[in-house]
N, CA, C and O atoms as a CHARMM CRD file, in Angstrom:
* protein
*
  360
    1    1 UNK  N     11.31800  12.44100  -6.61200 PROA 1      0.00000
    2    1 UNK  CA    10.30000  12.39100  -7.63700 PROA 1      0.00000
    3    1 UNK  C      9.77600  10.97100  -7.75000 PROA 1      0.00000
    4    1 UNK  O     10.61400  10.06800  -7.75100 PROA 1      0.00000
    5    2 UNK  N      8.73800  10.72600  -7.82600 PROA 2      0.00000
    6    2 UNK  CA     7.42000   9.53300  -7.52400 PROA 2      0.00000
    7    2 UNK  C      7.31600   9.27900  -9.05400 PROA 2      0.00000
    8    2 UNK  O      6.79200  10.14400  -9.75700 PROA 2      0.00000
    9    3 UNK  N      7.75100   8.23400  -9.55100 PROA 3      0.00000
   10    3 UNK  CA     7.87600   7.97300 -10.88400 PROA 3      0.00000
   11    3 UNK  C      6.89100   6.60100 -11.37200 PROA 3      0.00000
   12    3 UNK  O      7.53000   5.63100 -10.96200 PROA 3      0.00000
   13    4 UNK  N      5.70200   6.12200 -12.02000 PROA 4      0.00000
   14    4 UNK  CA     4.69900   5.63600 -11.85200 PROA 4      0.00000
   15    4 UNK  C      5.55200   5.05800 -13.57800 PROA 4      0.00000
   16    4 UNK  O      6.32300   5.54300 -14.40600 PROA 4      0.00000
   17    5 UNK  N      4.92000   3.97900 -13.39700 PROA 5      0.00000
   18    5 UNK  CA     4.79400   3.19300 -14.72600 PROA 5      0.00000
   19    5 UNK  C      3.63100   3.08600 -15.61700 PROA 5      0.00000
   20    5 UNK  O      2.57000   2.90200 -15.02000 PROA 5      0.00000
   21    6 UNK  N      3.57600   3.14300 -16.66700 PROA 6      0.00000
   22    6 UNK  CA     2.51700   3.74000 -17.54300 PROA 6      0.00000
   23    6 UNK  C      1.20300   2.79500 -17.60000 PROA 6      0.00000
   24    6 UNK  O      1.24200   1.74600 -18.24400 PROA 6      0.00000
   25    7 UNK  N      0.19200   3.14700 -16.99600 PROA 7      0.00000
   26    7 UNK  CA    -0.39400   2.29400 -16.77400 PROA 7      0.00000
   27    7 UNK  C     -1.43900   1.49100 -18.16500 PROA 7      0.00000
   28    7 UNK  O     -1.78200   2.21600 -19.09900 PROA 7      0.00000
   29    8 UNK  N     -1.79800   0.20300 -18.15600 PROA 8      0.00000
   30    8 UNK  CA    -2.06200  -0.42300 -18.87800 PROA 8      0.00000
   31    8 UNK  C     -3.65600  -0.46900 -19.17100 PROA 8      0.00000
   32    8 UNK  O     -4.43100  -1.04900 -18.41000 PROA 8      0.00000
   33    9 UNK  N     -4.04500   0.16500 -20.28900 PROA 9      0.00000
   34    9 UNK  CA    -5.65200   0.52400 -20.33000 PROA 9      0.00000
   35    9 UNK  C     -6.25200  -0.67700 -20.43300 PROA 9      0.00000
   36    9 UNK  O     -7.47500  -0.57500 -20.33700 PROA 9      0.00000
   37   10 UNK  N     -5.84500  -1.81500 -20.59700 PROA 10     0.00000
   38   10 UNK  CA    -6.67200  -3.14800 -20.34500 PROA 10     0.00000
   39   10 UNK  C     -6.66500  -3.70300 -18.83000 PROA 10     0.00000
   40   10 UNK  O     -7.01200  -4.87300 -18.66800 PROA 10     0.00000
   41   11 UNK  N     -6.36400  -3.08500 -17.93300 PROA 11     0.00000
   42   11 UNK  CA    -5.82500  -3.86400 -16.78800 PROA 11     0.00000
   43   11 UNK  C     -6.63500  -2.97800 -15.81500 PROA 11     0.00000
   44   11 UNK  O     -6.38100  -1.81100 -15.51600 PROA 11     0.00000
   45   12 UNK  N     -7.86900  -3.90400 -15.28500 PROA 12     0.00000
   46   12 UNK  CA    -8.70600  -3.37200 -14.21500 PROA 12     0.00000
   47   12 UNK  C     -7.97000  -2.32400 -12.89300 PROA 12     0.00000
   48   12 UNK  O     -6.89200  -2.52600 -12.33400 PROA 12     0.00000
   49   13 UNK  N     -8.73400  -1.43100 -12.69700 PROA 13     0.00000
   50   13 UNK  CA    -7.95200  -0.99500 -11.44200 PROA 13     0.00000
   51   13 UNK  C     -8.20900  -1.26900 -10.15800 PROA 13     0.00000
   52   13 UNK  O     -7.29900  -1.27300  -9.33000 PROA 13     0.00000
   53   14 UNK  N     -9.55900  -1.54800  -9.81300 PROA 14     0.00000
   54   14 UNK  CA   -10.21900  -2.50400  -8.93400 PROA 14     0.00000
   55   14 UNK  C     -9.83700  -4.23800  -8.59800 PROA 14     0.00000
   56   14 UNK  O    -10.63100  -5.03200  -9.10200 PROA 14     0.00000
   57   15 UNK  N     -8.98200  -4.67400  -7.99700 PROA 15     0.00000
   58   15 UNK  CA    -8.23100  -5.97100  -8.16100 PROA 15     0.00000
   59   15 UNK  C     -8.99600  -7.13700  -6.37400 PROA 15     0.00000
   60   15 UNK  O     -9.40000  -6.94400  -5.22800 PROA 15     0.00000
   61   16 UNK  N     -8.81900  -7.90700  -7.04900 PROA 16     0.00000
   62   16 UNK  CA    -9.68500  -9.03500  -5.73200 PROA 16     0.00000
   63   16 UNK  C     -7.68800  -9.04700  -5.09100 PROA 16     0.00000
   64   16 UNK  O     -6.60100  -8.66200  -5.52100 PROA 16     0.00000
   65   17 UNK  N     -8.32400  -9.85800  -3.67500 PROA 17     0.00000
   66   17 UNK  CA    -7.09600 -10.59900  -2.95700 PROA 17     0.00000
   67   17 UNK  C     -6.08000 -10.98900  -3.49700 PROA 17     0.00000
   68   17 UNK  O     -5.05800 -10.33000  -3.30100 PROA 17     0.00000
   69   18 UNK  N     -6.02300 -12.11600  -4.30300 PROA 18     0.00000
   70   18 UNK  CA    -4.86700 -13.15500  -5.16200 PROA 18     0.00000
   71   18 UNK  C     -4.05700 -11.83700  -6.04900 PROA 18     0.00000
   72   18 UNK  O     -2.87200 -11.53300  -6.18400 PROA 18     0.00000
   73   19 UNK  N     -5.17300 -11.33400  -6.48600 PROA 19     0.00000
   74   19 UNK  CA    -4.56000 -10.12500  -7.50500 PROA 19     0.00000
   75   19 UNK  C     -3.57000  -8.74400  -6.68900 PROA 19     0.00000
   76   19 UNK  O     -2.54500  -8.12400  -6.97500 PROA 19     0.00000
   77   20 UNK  N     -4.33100  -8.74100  -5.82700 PROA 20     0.00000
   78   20 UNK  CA    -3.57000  -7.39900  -5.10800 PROA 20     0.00000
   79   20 UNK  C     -2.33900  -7.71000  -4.66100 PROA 20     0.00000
   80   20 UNK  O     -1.33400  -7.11300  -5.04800 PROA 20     0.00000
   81   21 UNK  N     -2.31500  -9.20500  -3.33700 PROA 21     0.00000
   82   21 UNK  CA    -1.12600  -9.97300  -3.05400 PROA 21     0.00000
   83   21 UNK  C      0.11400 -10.01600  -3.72300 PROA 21     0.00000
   84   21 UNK  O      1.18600  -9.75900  -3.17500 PROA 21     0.00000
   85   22 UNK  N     -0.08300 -10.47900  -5.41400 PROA 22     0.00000
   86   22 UNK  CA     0.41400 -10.74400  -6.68300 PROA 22     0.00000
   87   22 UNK  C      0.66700  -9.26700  -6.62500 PROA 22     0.00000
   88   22 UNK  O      1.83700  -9.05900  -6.30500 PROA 22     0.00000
   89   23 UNK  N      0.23900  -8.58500  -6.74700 PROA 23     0.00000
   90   23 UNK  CA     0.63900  -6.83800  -7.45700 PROA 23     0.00000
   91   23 UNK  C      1.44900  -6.28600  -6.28100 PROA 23     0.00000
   92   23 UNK  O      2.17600  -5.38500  -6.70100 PROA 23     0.00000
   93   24 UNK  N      1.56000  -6.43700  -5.30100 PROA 24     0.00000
   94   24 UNK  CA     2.63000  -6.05100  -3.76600 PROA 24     0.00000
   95   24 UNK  C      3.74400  -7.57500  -4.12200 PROA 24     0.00000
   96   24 UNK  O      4.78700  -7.63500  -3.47200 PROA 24     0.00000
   97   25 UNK  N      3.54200  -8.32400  -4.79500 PROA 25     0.00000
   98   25 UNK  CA     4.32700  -9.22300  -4.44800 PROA 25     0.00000
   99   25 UNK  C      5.05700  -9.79300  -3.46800 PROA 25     0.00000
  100   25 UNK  O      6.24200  -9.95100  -3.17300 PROA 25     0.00000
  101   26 UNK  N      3.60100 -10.14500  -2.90600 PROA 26     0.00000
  102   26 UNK  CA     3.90400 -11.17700  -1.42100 PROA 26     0.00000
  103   26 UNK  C      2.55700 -12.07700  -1.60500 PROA 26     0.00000
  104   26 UNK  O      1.58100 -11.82200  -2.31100 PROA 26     0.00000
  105   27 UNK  N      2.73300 -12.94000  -0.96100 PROA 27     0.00000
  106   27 UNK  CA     1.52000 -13.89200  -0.20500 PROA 27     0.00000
  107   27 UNK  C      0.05100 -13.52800  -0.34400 PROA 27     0.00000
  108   27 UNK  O     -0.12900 -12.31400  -0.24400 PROA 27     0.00000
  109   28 UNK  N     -0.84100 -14.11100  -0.50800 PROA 28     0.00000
  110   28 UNK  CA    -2.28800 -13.53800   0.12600 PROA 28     0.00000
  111   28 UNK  C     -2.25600 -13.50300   1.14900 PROA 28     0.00000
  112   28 UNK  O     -2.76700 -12.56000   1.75300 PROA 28     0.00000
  113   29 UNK  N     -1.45200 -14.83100   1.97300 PROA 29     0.00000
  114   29 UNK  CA    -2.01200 -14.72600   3.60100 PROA 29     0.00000
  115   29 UNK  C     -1.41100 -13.23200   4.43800 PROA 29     0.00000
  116   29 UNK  O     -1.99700 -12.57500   5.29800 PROA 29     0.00000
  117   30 UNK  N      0.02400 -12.99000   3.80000 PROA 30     0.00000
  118   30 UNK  CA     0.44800 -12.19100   3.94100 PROA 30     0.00000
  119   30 UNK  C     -0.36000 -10.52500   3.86600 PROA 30     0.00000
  120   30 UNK  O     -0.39600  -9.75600   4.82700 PROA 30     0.00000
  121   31 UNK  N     -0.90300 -10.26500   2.62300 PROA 31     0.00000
  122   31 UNK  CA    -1.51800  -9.17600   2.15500 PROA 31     0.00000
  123   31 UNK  C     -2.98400  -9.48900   3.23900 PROA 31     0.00000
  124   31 UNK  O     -3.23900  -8.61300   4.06500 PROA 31     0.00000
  125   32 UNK  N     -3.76900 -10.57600   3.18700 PROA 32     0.00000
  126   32 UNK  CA    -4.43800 -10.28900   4.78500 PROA 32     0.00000
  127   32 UNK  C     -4.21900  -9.61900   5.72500 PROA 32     0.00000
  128   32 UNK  O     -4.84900  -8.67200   6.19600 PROA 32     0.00000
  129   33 UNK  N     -2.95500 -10.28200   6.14300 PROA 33     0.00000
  130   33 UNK  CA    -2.50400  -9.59000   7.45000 PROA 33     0.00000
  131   33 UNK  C     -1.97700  -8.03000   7.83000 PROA 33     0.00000
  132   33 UNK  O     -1.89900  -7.35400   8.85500 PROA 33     0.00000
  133   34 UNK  N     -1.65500  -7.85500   6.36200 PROA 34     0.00000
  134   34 UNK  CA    -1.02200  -6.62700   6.15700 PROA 34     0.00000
  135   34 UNK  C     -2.68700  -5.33000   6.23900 PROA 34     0.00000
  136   34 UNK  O     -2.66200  -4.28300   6.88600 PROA 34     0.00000
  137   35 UNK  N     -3.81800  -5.78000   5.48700 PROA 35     0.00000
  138   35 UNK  CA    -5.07600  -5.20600   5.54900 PROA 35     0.00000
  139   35 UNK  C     -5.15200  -5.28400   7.14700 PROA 35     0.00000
  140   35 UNK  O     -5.01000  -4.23400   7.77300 PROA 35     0.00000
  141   36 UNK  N     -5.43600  -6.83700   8.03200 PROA 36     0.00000
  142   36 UNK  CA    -6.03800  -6.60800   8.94400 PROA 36     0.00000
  143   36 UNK  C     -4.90500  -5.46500   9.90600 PROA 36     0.00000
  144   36 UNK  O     -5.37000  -4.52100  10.54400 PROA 36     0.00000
  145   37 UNK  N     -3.78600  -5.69200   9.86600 PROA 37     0.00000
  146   37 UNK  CA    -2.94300  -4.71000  10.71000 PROA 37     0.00000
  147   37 UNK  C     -3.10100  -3.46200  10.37400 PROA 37     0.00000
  148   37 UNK  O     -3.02000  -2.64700  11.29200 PROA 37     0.00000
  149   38 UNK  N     -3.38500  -2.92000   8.88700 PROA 38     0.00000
  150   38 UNK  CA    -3.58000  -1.52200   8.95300 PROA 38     0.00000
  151   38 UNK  C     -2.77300  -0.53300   7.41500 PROA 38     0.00000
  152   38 UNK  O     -3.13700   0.53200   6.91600 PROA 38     0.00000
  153   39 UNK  N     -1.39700  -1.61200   6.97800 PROA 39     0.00000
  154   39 UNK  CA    -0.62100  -1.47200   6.01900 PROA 39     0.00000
  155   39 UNK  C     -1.40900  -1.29500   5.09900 PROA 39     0.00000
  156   39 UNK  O     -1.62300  -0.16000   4.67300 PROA 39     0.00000
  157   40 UNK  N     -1.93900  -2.25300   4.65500 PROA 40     0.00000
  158   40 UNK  CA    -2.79700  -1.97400   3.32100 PROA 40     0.00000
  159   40 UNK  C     -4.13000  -1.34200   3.64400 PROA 40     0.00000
  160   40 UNK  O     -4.52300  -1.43200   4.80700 PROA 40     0.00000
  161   41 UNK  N     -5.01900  -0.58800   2.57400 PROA 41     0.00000
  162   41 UNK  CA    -5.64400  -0.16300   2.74700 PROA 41     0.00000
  163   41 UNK  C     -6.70400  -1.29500   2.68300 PROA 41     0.00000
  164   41 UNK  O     -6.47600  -2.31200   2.02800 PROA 41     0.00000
  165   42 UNK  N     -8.20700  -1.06400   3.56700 PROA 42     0.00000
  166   42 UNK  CA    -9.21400  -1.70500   3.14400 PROA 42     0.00000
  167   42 UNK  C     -9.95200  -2.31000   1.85600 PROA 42     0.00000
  168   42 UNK  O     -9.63200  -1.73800   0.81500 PROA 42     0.00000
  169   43 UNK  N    -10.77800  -3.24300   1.73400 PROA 43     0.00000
  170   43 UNK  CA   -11.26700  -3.61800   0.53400 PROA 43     0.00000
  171   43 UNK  C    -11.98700  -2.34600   0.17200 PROA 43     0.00000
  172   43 UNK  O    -11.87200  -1.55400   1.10800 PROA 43     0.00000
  173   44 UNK  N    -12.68800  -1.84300  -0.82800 PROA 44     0.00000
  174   44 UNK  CA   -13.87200  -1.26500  -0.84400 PROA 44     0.00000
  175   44 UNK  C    -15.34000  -1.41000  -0.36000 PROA 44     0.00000
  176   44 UNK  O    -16.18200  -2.21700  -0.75200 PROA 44     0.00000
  177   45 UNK  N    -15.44200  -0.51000   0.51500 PROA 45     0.00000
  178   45 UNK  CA   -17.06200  -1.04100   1.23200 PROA 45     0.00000
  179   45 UNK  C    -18.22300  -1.73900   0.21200 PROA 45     0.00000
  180   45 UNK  O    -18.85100  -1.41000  -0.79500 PROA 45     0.00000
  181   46 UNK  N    -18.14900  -2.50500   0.80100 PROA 46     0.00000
  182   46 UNK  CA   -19.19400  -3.76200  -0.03200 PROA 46     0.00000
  183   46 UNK  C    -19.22200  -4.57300  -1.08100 PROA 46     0.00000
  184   46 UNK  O    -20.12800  -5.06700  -1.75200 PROA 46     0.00000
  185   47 UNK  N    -17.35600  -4.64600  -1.11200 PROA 47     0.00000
  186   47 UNK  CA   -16.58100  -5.34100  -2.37800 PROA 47     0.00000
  187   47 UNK  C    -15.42200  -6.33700  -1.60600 PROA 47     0.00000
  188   47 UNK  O    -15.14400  -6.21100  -0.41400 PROA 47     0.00000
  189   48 UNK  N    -14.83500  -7.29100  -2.45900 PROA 48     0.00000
  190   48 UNK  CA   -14.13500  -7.67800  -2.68200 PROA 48     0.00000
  191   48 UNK  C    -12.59800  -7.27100  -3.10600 PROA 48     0.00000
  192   48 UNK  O    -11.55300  -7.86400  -3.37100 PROA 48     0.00000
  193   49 UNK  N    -12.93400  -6.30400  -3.04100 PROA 49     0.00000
  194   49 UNK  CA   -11.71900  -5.35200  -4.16000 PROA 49     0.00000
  195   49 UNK  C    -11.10500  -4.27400  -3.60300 PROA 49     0.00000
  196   49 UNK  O    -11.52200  -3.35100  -2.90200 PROA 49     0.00000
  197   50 UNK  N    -10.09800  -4.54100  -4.01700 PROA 50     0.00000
  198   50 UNK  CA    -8.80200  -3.52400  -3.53600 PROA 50     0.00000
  199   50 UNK  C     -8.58700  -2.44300  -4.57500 PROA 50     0.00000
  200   50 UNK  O     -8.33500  -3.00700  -5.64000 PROA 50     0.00000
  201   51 UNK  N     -8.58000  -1.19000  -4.70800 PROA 51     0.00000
  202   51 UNK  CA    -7.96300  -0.12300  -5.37600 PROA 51     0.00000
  203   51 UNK  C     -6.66800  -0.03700  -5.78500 PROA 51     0.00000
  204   51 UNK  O     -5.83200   0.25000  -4.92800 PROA 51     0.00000
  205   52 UNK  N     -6.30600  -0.22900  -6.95000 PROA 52     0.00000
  206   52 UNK  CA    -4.49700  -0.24000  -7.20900 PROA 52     0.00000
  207   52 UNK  C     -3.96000   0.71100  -6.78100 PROA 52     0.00000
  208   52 UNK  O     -2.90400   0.73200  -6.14900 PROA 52     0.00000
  209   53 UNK  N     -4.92200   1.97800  -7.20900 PROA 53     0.00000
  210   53 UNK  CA    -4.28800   3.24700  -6.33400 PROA 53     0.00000
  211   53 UNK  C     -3.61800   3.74900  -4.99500 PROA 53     0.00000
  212   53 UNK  O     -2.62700   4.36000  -4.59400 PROA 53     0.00000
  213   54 UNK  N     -5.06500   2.95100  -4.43000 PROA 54     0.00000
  214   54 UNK  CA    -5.00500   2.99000  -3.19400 PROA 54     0.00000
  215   54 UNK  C     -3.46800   2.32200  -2.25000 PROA 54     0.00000
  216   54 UNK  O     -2.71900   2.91100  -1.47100 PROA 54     0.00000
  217   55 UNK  N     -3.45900   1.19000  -2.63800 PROA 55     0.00000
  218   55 UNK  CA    -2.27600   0.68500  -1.97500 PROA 55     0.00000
  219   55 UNK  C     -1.19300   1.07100  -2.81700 PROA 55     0.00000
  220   55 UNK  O     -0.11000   0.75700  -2.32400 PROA 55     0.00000
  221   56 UNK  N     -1.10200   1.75900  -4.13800 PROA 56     0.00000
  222   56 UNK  CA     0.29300   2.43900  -4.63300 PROA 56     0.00000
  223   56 UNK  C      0.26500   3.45000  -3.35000 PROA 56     0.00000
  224   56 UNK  O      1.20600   3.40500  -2.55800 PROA 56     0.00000
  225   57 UNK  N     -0.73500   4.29300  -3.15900 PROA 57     0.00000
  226   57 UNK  CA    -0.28800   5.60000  -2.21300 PROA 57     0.00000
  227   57 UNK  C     -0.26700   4.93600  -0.67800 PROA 57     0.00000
  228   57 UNK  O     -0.10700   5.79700   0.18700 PROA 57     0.00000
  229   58 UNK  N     -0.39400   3.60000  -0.18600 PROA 58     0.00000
  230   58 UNK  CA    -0.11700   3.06400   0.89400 PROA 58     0.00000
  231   58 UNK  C      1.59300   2.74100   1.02800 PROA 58     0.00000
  232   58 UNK  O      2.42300   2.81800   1.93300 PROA 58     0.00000
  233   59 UNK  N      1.59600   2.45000  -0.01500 PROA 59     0.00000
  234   59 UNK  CA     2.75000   1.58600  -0.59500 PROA 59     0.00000
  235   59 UNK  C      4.38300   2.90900  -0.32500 PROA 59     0.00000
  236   59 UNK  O      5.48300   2.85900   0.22500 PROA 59     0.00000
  237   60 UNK  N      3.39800   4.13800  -1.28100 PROA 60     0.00000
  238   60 UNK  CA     4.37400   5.14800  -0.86200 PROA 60     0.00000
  239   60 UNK  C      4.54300   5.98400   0.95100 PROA 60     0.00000
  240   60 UNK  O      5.22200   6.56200   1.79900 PROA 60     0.00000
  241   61 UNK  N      3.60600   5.55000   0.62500 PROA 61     0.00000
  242   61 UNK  CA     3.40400   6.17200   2.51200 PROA 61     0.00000
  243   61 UNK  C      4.18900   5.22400   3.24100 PROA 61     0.00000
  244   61 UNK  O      5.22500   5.73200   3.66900 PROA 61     0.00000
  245   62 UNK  N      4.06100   4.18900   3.48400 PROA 62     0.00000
  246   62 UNK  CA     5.34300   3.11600   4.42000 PROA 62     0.00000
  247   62 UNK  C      6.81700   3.39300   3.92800 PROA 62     0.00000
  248   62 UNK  O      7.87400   3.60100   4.52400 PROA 62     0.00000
  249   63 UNK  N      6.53400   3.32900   2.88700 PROA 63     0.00000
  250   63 UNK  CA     8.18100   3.36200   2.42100 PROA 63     0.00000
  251   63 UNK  C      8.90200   4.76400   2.68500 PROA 63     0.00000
  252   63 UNK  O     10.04500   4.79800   3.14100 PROA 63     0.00000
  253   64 UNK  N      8.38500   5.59000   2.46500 PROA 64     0.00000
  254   64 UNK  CA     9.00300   6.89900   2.99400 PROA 64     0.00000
  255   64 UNK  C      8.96600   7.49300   1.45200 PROA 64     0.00000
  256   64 UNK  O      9.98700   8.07700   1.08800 PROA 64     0.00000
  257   65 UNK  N      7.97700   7.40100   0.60800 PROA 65     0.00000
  258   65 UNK  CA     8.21300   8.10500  -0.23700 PROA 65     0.00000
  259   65 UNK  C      7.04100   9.53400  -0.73900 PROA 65     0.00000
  260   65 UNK  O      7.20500  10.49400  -1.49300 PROA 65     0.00000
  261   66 UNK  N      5.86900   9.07300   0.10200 PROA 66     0.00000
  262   66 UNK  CA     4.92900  10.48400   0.11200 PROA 66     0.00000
  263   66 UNK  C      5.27400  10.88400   1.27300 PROA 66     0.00000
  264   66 UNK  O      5.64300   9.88200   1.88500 PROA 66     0.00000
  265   67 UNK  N      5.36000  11.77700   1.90800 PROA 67     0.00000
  266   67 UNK  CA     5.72800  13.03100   3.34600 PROA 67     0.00000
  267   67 UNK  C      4.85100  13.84900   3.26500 PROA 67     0.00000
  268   67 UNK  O      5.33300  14.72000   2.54100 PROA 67     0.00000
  269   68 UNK  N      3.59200  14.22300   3.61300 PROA 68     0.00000
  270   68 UNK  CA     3.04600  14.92800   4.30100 PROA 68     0.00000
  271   68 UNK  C      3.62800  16.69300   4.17300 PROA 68     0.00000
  272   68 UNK  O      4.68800  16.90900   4.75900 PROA 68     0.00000
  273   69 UNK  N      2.98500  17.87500   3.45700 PROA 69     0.00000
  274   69 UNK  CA     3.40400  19.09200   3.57400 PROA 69     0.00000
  275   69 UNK  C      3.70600  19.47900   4.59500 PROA 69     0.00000
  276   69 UNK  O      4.71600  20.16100   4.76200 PROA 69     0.00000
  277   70 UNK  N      2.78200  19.08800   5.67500 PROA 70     0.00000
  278   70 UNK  CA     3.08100  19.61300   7.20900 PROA 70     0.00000
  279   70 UNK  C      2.61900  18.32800   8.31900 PROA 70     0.00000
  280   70 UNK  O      1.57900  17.99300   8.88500 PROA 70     0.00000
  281   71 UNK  N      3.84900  17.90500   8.27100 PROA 71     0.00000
  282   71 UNK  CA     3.84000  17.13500   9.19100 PROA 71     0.00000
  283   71 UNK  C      4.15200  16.72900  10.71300 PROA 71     0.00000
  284   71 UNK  O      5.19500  16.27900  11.18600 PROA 71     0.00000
  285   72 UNK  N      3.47600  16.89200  11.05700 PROA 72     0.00000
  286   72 UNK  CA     4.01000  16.69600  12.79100 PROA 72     0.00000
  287   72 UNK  C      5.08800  16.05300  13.28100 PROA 72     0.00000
  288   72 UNK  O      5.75300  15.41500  12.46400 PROA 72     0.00000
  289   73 UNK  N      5.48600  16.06100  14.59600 PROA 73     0.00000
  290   73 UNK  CA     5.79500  15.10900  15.17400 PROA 73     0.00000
  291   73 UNK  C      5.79600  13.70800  15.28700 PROA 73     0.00000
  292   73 UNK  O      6.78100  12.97600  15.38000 PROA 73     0.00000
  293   74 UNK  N      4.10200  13.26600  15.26500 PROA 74     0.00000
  294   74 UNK  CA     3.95000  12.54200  15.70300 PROA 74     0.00000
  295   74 UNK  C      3.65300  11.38700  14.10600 PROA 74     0.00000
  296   74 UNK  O      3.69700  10.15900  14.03800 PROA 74     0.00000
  297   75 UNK  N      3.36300  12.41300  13.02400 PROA 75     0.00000
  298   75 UNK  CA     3.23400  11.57600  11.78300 PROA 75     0.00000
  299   75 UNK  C      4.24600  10.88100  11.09900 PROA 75     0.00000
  300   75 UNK  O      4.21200   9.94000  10.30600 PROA 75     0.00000
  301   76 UNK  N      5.73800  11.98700  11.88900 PROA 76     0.00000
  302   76 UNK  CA     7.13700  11.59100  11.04800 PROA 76     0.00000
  303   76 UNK  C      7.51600  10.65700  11.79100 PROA 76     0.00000
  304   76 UNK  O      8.30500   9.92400  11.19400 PROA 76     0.00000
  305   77 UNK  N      7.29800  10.32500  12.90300 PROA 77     0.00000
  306   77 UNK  CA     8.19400   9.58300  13.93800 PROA 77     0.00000
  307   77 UNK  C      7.19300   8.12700  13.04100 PROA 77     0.00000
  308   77 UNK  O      7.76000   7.31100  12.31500 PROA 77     0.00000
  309   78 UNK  N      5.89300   8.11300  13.28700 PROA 78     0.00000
  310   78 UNK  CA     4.96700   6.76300  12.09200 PROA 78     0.00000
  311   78 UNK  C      5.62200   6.40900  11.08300 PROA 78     0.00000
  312   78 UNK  O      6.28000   5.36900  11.07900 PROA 78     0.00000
  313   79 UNK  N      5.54000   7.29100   9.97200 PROA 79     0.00000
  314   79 UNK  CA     6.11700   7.21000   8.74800 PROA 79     0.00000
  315   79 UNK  C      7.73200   6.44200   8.66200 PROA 79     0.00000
  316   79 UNK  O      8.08300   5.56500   7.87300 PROA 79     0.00000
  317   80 UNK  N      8.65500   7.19300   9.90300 PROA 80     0.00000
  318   80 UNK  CA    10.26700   5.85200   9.49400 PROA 80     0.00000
  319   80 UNK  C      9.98300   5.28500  10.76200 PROA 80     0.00000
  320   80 UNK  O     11.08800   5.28800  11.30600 PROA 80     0.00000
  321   81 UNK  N      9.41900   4.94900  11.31600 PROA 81     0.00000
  322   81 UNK  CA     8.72600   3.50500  12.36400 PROA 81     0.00000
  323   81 UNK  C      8.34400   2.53600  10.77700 PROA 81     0.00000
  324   81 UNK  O      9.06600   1.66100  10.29900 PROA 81     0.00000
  325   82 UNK  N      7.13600   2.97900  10.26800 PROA 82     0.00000
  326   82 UNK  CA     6.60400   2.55600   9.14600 PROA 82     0.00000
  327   82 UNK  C      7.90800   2.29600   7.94600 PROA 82     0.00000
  328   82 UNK  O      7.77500   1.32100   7.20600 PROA 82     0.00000
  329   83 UNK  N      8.63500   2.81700   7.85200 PROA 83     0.00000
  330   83 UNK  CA     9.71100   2.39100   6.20400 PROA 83     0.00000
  331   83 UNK  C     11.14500   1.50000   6.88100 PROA 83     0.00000
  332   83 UNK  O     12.09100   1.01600   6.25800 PROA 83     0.00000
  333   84 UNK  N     10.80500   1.51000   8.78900 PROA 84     0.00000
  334   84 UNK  CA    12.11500   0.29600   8.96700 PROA 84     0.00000
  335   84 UNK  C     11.30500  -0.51500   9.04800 PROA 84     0.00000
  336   84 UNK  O     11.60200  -1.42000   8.26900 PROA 84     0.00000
  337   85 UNK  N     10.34000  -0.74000   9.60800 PROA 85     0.00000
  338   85 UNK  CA     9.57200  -2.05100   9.52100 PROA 85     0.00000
  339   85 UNK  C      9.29600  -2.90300   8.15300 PROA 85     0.00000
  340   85 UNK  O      8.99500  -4.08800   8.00700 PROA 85     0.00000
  341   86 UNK  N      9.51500  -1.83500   7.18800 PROA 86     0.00000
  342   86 UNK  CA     8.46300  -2.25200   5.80100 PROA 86     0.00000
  343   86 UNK  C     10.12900  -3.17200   5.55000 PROA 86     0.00000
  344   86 UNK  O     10.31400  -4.37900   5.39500 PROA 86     0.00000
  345   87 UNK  N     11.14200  -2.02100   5.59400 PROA 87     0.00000
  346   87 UNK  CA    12.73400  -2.96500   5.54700 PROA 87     0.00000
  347   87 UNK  C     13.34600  -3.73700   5.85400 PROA 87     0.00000
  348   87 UNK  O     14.35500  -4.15100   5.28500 PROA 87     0.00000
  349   88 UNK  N     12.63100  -4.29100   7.32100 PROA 88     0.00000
  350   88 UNK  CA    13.12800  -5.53400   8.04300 PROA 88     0.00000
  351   88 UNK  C     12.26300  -6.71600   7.08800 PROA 88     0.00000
  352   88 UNK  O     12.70800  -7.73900   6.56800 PROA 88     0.00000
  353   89 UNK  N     10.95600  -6.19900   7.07300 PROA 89     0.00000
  354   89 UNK  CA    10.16600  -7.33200   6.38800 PROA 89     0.00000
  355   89 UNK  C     10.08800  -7.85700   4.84800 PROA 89     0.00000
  356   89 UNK  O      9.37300  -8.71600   4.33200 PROA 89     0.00000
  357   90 UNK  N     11.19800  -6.92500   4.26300 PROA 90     0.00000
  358   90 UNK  CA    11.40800  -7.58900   2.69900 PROA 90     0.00000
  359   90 UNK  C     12.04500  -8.82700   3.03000 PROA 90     0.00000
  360   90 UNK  O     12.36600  -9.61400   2.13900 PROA 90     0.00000
């Protein structure tokens, strides 16, 4: 069970770089690299801005905590490729 913290009605959900970095708690240069490789999701087309959502459900997807109803082969073998990597790199 995917248990979310109550979210805060003053607190934009649309977040720039420094902010998103800060909210994954790592690096900017880091959270770059993590966008340009593929981990994080993209900015929003023709923004600056990252979706909180978006990288919560990125966030659960590496880690092994959303799974796919029907998942292949080839998505499960990604997914714990994706949650040892995410584990070596804490």
């Amino acid at each position: 069970m995917v248990t979310h913290q109550p979210a805060n009605d003053n607190a934009p959900r649309l977040i720039g770089r420094k902010d998103a970095a800060a909210y994954c708690g790592i690096g900017e240069s880091t959270f770059s690299l993590w966008v340009a490789n593929h981990k994080m999701p993209p900015a929003i087309a023709g923004t600056r801005k990252w979706d909180k959502r978006a990288i919560d459900a990125r966030l659960d997807e590496i880690s092994g905590i959303a799974i796919k109803e029907k998942e292949d082969d080839f998505d499960r073998m990604q997914r714990e490729s994706d949650a040892r990597r995410a584990k070596r790199n804490r």
